[in-house]
Backbone as CSV, one residue per row, in Angstrom:
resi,resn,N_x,N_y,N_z,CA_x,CA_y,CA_z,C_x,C_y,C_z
1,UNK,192.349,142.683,-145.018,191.725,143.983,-145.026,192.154,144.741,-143.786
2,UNK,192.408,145.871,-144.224,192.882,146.447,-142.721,191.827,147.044,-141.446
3,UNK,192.249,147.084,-140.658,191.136,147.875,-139.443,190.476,148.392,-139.558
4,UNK,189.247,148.997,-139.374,188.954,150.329,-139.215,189.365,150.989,-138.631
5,UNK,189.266,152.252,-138.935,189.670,153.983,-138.625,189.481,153.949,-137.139
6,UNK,189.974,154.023,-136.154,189.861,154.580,-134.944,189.967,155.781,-134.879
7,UNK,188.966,156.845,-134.722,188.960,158.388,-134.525,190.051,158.473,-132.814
8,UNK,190.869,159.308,-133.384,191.407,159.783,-131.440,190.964,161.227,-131.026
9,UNK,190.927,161.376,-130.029,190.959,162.910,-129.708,192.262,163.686,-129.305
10,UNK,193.338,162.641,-129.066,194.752,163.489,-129.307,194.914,164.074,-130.867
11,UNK,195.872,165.246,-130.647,195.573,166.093,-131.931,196.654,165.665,-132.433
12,UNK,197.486,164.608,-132.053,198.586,163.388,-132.976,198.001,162.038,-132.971
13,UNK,197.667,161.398,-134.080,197.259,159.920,-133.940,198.409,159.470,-135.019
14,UNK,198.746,158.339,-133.807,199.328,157.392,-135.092,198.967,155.901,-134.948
15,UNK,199.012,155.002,-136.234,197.912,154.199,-136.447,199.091,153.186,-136.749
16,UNK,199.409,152.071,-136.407,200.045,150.875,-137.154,199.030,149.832,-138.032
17,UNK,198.754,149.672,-138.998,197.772,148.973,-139.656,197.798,147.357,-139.684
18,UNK,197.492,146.688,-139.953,198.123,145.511,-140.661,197.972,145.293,-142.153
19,UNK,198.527,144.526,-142.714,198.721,144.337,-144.085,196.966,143.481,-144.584
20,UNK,197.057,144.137,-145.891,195.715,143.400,-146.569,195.915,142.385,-147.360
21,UNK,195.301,142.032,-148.105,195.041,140.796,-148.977,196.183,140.597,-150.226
22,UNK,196.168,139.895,-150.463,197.657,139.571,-151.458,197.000,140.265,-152.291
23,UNK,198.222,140.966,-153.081,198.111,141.275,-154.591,199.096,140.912,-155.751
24,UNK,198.422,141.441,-156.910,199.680,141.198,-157.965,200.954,141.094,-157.738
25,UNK,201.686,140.432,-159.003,203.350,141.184,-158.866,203.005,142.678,-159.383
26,UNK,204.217,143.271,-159.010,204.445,144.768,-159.545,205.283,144.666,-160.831
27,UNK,204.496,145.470,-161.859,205.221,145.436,-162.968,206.652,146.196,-162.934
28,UNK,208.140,145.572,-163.651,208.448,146.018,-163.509,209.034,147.410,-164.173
29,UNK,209.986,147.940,-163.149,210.376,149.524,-163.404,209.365,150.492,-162.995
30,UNK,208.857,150.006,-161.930,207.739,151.463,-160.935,208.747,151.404,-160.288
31,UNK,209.168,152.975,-159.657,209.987,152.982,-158.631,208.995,153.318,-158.061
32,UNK,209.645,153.078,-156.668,208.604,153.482,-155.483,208.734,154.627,-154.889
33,UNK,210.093,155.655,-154.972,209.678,156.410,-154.792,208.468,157.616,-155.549
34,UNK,208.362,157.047,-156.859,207.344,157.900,-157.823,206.220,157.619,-157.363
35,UNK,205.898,156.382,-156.957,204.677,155.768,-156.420,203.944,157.048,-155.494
36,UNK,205.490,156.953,-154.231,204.819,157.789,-152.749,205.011,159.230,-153.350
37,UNK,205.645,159.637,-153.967,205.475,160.924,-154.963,203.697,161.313,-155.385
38,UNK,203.867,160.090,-156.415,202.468,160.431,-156.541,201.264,160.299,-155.232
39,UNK,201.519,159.347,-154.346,200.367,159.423,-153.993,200.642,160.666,-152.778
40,UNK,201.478,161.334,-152.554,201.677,162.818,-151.799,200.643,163.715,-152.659
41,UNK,200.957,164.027,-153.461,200.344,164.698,-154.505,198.818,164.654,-154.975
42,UNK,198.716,163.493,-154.578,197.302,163.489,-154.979,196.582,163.543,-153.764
43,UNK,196.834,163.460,-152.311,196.094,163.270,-151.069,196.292,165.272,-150.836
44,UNK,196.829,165.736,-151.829,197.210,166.898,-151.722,196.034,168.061,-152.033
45,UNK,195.167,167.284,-152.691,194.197,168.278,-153.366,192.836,168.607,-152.246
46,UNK,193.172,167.932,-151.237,192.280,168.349,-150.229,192.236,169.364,-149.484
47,UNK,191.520,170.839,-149.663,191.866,171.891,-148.538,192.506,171.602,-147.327
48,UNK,192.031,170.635,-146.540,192.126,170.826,-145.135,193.441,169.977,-144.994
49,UNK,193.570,168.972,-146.098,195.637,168.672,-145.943,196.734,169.413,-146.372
50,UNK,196.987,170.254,-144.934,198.006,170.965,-144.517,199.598,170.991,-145.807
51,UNK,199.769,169.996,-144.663,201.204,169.476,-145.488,200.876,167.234,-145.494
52,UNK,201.768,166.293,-146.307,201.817,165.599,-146.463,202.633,164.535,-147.392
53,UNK,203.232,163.380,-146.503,204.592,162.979,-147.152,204.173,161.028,-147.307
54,UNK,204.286,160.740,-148.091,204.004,159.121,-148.261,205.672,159.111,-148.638
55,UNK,205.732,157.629,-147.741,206.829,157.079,-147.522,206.995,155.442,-148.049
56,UNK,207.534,155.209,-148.737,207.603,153.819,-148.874,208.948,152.633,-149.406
57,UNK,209.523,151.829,-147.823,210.657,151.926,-147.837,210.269,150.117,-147.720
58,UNK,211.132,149.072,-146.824,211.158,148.199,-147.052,212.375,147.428,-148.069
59,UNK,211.778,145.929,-148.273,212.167,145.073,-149.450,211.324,145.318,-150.331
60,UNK,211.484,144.784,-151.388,210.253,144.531,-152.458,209.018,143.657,-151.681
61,UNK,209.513,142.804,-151.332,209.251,141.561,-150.976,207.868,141.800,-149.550
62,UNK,208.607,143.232,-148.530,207.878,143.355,-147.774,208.003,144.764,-147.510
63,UNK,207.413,145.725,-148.394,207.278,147.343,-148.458,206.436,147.642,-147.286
64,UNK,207.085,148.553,-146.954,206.467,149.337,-145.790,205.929,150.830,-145.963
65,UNK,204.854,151.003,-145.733,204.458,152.674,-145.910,204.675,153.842,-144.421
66,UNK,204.780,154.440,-144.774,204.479,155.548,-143.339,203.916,156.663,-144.556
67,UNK,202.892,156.984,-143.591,201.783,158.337,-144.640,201.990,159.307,-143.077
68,UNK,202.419,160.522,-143.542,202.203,161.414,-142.628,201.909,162.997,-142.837
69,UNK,200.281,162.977,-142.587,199.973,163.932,-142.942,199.642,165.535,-141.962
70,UNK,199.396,166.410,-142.311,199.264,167.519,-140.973,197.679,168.099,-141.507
71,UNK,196.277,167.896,-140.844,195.357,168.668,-141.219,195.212,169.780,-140.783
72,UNK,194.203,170.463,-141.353,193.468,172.213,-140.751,192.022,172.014,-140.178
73,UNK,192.045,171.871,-139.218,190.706,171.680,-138.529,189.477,171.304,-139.521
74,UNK,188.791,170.736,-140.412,187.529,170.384,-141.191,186.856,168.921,-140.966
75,UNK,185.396,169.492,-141.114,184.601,168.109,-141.398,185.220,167.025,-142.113
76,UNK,185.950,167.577,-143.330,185.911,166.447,-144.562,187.214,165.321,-144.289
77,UNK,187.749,165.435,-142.678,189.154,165.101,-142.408,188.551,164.029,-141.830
78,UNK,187.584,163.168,-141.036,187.393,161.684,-141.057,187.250,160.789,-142.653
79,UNK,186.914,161.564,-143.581,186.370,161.353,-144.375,187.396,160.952,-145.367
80,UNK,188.995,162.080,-145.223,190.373,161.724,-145.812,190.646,160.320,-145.378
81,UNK,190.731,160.695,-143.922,191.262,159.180,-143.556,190.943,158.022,-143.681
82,UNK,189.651,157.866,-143.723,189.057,156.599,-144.167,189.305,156.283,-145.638
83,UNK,189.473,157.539,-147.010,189.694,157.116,-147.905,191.409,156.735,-148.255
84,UNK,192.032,157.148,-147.126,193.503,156.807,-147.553,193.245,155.072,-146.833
85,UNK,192.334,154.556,-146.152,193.040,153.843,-145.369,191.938,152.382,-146.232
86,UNK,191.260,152.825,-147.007,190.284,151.951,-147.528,190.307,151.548,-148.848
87,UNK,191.200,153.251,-149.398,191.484,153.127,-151.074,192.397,153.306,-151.836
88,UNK,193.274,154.316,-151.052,194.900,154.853,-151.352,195.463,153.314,-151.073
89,UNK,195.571,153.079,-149.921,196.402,151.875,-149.419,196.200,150.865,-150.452
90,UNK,195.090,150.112,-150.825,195.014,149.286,-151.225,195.246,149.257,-152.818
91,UNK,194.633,150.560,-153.224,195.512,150.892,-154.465,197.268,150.820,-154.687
92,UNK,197.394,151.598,-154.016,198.843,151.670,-153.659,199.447,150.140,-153.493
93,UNK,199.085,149.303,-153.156,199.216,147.578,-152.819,199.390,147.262,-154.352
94,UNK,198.075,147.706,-155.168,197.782,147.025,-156.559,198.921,147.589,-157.669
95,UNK,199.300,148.680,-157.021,200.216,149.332,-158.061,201.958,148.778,-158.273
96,UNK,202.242,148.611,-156.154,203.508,148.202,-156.157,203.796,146.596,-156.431
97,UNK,202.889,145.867,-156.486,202.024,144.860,-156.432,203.046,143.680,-154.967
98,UNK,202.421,144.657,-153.915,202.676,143.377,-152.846,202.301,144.393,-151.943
99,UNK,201.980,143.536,-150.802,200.985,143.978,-149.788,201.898,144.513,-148.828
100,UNK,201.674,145.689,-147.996,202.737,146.502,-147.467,202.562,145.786,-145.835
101,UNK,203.800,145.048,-145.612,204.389,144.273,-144.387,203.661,145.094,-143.203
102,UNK,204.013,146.902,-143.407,203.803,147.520,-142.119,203.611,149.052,-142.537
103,UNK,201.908,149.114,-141.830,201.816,150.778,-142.396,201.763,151.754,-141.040
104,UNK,201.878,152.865,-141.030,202.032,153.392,-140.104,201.474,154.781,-140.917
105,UNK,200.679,155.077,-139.699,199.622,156.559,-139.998,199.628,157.455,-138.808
106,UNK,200.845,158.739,-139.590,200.567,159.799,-138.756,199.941,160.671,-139.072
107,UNK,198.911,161.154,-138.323,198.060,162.547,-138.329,198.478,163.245,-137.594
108,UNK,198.333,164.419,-137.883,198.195,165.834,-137.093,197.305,166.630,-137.203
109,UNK,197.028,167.141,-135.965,195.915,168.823,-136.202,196.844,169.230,-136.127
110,UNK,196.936,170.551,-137.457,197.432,172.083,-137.115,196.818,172.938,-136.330
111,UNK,197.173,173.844,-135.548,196.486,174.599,-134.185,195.462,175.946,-135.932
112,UNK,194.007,175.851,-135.641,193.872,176.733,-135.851,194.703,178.661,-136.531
113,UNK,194.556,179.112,-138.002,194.920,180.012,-137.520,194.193,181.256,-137.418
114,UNK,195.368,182.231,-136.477,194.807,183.331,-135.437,194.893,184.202,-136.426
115,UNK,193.470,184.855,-136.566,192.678,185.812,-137.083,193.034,187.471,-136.366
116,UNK,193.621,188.014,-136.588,193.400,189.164,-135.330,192.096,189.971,-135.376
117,UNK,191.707,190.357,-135.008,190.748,191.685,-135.112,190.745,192.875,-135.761
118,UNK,190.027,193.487,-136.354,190.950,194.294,-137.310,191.000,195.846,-135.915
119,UNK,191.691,196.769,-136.418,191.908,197.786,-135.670,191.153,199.047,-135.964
120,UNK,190.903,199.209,-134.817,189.877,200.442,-134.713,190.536,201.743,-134.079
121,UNK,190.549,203.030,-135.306,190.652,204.018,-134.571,190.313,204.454,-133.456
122,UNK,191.236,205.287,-132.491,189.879,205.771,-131.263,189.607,207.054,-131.676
């Protein structure tokens, strides 16, 4: 099972995980890149994820992920991370069916954006 979530207050965290619990074989003919396709796509439907790229390279034997995502300042962004790191992952394990050797989690804050003021005649 992997770690828990360490919150940082640098506005880059990156996380090396360790690998979880054995799983299935992977049936075959999943490619993996459709895999990290899909799971881009679906971590996608969250307002506050910016931009975001799942990576998944390796052997078969010992797949490696890198998830790297960019947020927009929100509450619901501890809340992403814990579900990529508790349910994506391990899904993602069940799908390719072998436990990923080495994950690596980059976050980002995006800086706020600047609103101007609107303009006032004098």
């Amino acid at each position: 099972m992997l770690p828990p979530h360490e919150p940082t207050s640098s506005p880059l965290g990156t996380t090396a995980a360790e690998p979880s619990s054995p799983v299935p074989a992977r049936a075959p003919g999943v490619p993996l890149d459709a895999v990290a396709r899909a799971a881009t796509r679906g971590i996608q439907i969250y307002p506050s994820v910016a931009s975001a790229q799942f990576s998944i390279t390796g052997s078969p034997l010992a797949p490696e992920l890198t998830v790297t995502l960019v947020f927009t300042p929100a509450l619901e962004n501890p809340r992403i991370k814990d579900e990529i790191r508790y349910e994506l992952i391990p899904g993602l394990e069940v799908i390719i069916g072998a436990p990923f050797a080495r994950v690596t989690l980059d976050y980002t804050d995006a800086a706020p954006a600047f609103t101007p003021a609107p303009e006032t005649a004098a």
